[in-house]
N, C-alpha and C positions, 0 to 999 in steps of 0.2 A: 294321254300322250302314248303312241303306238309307234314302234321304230318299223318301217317295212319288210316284208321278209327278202326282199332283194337288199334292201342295206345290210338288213342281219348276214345272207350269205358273204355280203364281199366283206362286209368285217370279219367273219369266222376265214374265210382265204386269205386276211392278209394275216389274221395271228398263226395262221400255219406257214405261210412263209416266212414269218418269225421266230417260229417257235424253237428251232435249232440253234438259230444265232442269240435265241436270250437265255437258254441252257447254258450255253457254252462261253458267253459273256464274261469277258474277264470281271474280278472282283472288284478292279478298280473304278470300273465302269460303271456297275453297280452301285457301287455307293455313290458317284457323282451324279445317277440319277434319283438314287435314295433321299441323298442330299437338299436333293431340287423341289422333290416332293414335299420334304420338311420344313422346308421355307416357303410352301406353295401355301402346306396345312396350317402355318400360324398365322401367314396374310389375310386367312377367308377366313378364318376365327371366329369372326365378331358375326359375318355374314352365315355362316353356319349356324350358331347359336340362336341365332334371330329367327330362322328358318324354321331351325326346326322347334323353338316353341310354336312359332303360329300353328306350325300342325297339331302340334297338341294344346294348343286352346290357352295358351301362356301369356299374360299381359307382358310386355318389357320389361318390367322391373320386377316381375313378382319372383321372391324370394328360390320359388321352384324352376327358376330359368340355369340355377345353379347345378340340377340337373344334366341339362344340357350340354353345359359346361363339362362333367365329369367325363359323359357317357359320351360325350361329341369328343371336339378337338384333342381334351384332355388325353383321353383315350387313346387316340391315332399316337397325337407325337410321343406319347410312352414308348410305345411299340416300335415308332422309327427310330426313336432314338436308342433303345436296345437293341433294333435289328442292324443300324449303324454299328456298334461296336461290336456285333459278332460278326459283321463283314469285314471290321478293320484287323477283327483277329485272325480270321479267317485268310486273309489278301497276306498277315502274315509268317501265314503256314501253321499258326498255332489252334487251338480247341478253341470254341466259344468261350468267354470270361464267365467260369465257375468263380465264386468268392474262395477267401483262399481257407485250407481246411473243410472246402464244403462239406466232402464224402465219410459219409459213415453207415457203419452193419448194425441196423437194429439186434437185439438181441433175440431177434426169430429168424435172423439170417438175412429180414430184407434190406436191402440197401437205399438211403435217402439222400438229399442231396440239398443244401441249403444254399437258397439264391435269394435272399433278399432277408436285410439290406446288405447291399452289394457297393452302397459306397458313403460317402460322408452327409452327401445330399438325402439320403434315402432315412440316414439317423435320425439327421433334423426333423424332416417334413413328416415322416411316420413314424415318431417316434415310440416305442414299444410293439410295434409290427414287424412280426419276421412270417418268412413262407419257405417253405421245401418242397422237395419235387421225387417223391418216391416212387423208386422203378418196381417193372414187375418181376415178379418173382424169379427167380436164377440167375438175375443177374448178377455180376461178384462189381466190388469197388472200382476194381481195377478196371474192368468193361463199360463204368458208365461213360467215358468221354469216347469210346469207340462206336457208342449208341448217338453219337452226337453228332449232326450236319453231315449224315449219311449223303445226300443228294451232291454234297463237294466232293465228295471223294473219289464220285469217278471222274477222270479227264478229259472223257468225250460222253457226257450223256445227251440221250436221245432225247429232244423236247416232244413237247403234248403242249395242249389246248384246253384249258378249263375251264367251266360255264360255275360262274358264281350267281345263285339263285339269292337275292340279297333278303336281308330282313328287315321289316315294316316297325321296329318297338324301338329298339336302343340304335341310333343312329351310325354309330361307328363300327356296326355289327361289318355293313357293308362291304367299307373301306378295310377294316380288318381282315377282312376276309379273302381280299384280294393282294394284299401284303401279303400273309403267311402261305396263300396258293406260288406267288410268282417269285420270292424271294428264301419261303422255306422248302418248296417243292420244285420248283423252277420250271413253273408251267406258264405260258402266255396266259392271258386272263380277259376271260370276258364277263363284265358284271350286268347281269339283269336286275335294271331296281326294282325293289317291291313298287305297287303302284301307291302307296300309303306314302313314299318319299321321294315320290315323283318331283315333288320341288326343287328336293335338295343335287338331284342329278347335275346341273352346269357348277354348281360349286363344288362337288364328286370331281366333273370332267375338269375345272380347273387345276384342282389338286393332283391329278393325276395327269396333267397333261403331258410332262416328261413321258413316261411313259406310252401313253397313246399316241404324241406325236411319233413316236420311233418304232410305231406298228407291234409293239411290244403288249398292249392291254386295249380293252374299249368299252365304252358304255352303251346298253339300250335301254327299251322300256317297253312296256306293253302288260297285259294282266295273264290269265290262267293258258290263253290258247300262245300266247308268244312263248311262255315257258316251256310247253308240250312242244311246239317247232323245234325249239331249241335243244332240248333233252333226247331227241330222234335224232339232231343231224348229225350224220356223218363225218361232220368235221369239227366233232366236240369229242375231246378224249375221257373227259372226267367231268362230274357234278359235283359240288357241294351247294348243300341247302342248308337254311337255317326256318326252319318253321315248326311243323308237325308230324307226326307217324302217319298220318294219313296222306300227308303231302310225298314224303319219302316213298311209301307203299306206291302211291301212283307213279313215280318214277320208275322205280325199280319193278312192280309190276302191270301196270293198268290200273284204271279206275273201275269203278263197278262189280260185279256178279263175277266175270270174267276175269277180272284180277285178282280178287279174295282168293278166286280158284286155283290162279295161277302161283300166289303167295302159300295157300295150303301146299299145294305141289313144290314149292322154293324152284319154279320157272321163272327166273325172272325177261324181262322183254328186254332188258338191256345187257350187252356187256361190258359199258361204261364203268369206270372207278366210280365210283357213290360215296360219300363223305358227308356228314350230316351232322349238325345239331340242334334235337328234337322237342328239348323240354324234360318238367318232370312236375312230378309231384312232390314239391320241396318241404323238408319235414325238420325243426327246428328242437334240439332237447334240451330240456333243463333239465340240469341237473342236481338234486338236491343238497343245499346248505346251507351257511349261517349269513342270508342274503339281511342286510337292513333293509327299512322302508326307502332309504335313497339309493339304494340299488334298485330297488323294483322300480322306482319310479324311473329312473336310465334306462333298466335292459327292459320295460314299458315300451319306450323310445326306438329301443332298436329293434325289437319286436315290430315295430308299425313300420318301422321304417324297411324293413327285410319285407312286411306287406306289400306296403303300398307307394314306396319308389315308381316313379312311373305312371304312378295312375294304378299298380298293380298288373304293369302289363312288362313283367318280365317272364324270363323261361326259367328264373330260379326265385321266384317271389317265394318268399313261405305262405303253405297251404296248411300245413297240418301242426301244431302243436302239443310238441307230448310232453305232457308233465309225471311230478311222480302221485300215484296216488296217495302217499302217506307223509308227503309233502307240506307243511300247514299254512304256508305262506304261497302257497299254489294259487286260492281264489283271491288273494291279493291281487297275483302280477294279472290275472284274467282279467279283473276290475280296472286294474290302473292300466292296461292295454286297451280298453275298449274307451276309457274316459281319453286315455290320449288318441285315441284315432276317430272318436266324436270330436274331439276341439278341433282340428286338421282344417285349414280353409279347404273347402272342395272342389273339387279337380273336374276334369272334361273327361267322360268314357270314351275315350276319342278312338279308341280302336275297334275295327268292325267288329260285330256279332258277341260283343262283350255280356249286352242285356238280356241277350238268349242265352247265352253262357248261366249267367247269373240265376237265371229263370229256372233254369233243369236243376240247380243246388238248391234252388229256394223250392221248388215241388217238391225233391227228394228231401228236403228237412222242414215242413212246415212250419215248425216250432225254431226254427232259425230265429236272429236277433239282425230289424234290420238298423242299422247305424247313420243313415244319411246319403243323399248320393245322389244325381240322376241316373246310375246303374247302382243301386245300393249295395255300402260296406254292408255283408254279410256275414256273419259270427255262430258259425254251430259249436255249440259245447256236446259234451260228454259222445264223443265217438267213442262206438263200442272196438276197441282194440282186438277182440277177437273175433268179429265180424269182417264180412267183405263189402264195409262200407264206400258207397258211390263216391264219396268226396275221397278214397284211400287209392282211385283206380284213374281217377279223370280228373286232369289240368283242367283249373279253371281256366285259366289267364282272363280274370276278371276278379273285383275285390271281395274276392268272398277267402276266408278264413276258417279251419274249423279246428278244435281240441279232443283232447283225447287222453286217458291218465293210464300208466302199466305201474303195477304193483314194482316192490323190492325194499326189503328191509335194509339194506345202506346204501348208496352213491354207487357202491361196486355193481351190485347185485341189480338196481335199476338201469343202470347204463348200460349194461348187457344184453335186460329184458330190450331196451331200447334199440340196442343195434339189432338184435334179430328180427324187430315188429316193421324196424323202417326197412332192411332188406328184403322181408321176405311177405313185405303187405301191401307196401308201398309201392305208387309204377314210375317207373324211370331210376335211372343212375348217376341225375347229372350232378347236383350240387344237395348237401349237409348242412346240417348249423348245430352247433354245438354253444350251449351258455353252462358258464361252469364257477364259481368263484375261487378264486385265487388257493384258499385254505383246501377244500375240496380237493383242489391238482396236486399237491402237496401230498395231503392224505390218499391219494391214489398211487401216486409214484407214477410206476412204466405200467400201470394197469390203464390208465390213460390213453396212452401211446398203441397198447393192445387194443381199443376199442376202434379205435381210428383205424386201423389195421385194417379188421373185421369190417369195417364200414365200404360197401359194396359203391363208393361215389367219386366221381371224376373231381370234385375240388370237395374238402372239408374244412368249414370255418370255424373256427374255436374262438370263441369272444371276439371272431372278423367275422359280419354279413359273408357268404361266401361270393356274393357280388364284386368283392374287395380281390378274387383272385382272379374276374376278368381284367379287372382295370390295372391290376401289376405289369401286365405283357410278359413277365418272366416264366408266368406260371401256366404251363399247357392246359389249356382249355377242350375239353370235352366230356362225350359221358365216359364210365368205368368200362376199360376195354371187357372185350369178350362179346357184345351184341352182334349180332347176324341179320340180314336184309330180311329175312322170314320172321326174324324176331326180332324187330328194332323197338328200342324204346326212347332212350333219349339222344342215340345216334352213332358213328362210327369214324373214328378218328380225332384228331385236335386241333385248335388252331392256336393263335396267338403263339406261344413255345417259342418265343426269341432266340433261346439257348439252340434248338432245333432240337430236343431227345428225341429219339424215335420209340424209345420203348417207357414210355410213361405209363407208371400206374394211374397215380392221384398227385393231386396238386393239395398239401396244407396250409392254411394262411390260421395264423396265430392273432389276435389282438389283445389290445386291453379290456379289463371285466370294467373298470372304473373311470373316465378320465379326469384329467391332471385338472385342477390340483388336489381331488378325493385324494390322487394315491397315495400324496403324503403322508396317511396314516395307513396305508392297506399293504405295507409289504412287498408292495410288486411296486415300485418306482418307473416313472417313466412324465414324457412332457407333450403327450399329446391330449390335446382338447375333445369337446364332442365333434366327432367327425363331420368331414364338411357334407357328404350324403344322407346324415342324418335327416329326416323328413324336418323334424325338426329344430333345423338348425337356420337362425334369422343370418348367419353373414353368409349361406349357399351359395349365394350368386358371384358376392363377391371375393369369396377365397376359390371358386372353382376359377375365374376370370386370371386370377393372379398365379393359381399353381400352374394352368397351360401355358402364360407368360413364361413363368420358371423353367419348364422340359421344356419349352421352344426354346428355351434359351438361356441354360443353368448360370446362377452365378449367383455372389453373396449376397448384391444387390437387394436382389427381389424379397431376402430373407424380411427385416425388419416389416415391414407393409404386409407381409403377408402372414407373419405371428400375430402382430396386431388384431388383424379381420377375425386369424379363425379363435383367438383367445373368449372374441366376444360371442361368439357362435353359439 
């Protein structure tokens, strides 16, 4: 499916003769078409969902359709439904809805900012999940709401034109992508599907039809040369991408001999706005403690699940696993991870050049372990941590896994060794994972809090998958500012940011070590189940089905039916 490049031009002429009047679009407007959208995205639900399993090889009922669920509709109506309330605060002259009390001065001076749970709804259904949104550095308390929905505050801004280069993995990469362009940046929007969800494109154009009809946004399609059209034309202000460094590199410099060169020089061919999110090399810590066997056998669980969500075809799957070496329950969790992602029904490698992928890890580790698969779970142990191993430099984005142990005589002294090996060994900045137990955080105090500090990554999950910080919509999504188009790693800028901060450091999301009803002996209380994204969780399908019901359409109703589902999970 190829859009023509004469369609392409007059779509790009009419969003520029849009582009002013959807800048300067009053608020009220906005949201009546926000609105429209919202109730477009809960109608096509079911036909989304449908969708996009077939692409990935999903029978109707199978329990992994649950996926689809999270990362599809779920996803979108989050984000509409929090970018609705910062337009309702907005239209009334006030900040985006910080919670109240959010803002506080870490004791290093930096300042955080806690947006979730943000309301009664968020208690219930996530119960013991909270997330913060720490600025960067100089900024005082007082300045974070002045950091906030910068693009309103001028009266008359100048629109633009932005070419959304969409992504082929998690389905509501898309759509999200063109919310936070036209609603948090106020630019017209042009979405290019990947050709991987060429499918889903009339269900895309449904949902967004408000908008398209009113010349305001538009969809195409086409592969690597409609891209290249696109990213030249003259009447495209801004790009954001979601794919790879190499994808990036070709935009902002050429491809080939010629571009590398031009990228050594930092020449770039464009002087397009560039906005990117690139991937990483996702590194998970344990942290050493007094873990039982039914802990391992859980954080086992979320381990695989942080894998191979997907198929393994995220841009923040974990790749690298580092334990402590003086750990003694260490070749446990390695055992009980690999027996749980051996049981795992097997999945469709459904996304291009995965097996090739897979290929170059399995040459470079011979001695790998392979686990099943028609692109086989792949399992390297003992990375040398102070080597420049291939698996510490290059995204798989295929199911390969590798490990890896740093010394330190207590939790403090490991977690340190830890933070310096993932910043300074590791490639990319986007997402962390932290596993930690309860007693552990305790015995660390704010030495804790310092490590996360230290940690060079755009979202850090502490007993949350940091997957959990895409699907919030509160939590700014990208990699850790400071990357440059000469040195991109995992990308430049944020999306999702409902609240709108402009000056985000990292995004924190917090979970439980345990769930409910473990915690009733473990100290940390709280009433949530095993998560409905857990790989292995048998109600997936049907608690992700029921929470999109809910954010399409909160109310107490839906509570009962849907405790039920995720209790048995």
């Amino acid at each position: 499916m190829t859009t023509p490049t004469g369609q392409l031009d007059h779509e790009i002429k009419e969003l520029n003769n849009h582009k002013d009047e959807w800048a300067r679009l009053p608020i009220p407007r906005k949201i009546e078409l926000l609105e429209e959208v919202k109730r477009l995205a809960a109608f096509h639900a079911e036909e989304w969902v449908a969708i996009g399993g077939e692409i990935k090889g999903l029978a109707a009922g199978a329990p992994q359709i649950g996926e689809e669920w999270a990362s599809g509709p779920w996803a979108l109506l989050t984000t509409l439904h929090l970018q609705l309330e910062t337009l309702h605060s907005l239209a009334k002259g006030e900040s985006p809805p910080l919670v109240r009390r959010a803002v506080r001065t870490r004791r290093d001076g930096q300042v955080t900012a806690k947006v979730f749970p943000a309301n009664i709804y968020d208690r219930l259904l996530f119960n013991g999940y909270s997330a913060e949104v720490w600025m960067q550095r100089g900024i005082t308390a007082n300045e974070v709401t002045s950091t906030m929905a910068t693009f309103y505050k001028d009266p008359a801004p100048a629109g633009s034109v932005g070419l959304i280069l969409g992504a082929g993995n998690i389905t509501s990469i898309a759509p999200l992508d063109v919310i936070y362009k036209m609603f948090g940046e106020g630019r017209t929007a042009l979405l290019k599907m990947h050709p991987l969800n060429d499918p889903l494109g009339p269900v895309f154009e449904a949902i967004l039809a408000p908008l398209i009809d009113a010349g305001y946004a538009a969809l195409c399609y086409g592969g690597a040369d409609i891209g290249e059209y696109l990213c030249r034309h003259d009447g495209i202000d801004a790009i954001h991408v979601t794919g790879g460094a190499k994808t990036h590199d070709a935009i902002v410099f050429g491809s080939g001999s010629d571009g590398a060169a031009r990228r050594e020089r930092n020449e770039p061919l464009t002087d397009k706005t560039v906005t990117s999110e690139l991937g990483n090399v996702t590194p998970t810590i344990v942290v050493p403690g007094p873990w039982t066997d039914r802990d391992i056998a859980y954080q086992a669980e979320h381990l695989a699940t942080q894998k191979l969500h997907n198929a393994g075809f995220n841009c923040i799957a974990s790749q690298v696993l580092v334990l402590p070496e003086q750990w003694e329950e260490g070749p446990a969790l390695v055992e009980a991870l690999k027996e749980t992602m051996r049981a795992l029904p097997q999945r469709d490698s459904y996304y291009p050049q995965a097996a090739e992928r897979q290929r170059a890890f399995a040459s470079a580790y011979p001695d790998a372990e392979l686990l099943g698969g028609d692109v086989p779970l792949t399992f390297i142990s003992g990375l040398d941590a102070t080597s420049d191993e291939y698996c510490f430099h290059n995204e798989a984005f295929a199911p390969v896994y590798g490990q890896t142990s740093l010394p330190g005589a207590d939790a403090t002294e490991f977690l340190s060794n830890a933070v310096d090996f993932c910043n300074d060994k590791l490639w990319g900045t986007l997402a962390s994972d932290i596993l930690i137990h309860p007693k552990t955080i305790k015995e660390l105090g704010p030495k804790l809090g310092d490590a996360i500090g230290r940690l060079r990554y755009g979202t850090v999950g502490v007993n949350a998958w940091d997957g959990v910080g895409f699907l919030l919509g509160l939590t700014p999504w990208g990699a850790f500012p400071g990357e440059t188009d000469d040195h991109v790693q995992s990308g430049i800028g944020v999306v999702h940011n409902t609240l709108l901060f402009s000056r985000p450091e990292k995004s924190v999301v917090y979970g439980p070590f345990r769930p409910f009803p473990r915690t009733l002996a473990s100290g940390s209380f709280h009433l949530s189940p095993k998560p409905q994204w857990f790989v292995t969780n048998r109600q997936s399908k049907a608690v992700g089905r029921k929470i999109t019901n809910f954010v399409a359409d909160p109310g107490i109703r839906h509570l009962p039916g849907l405790f039920a589902s995720a209790l048995r999970g």
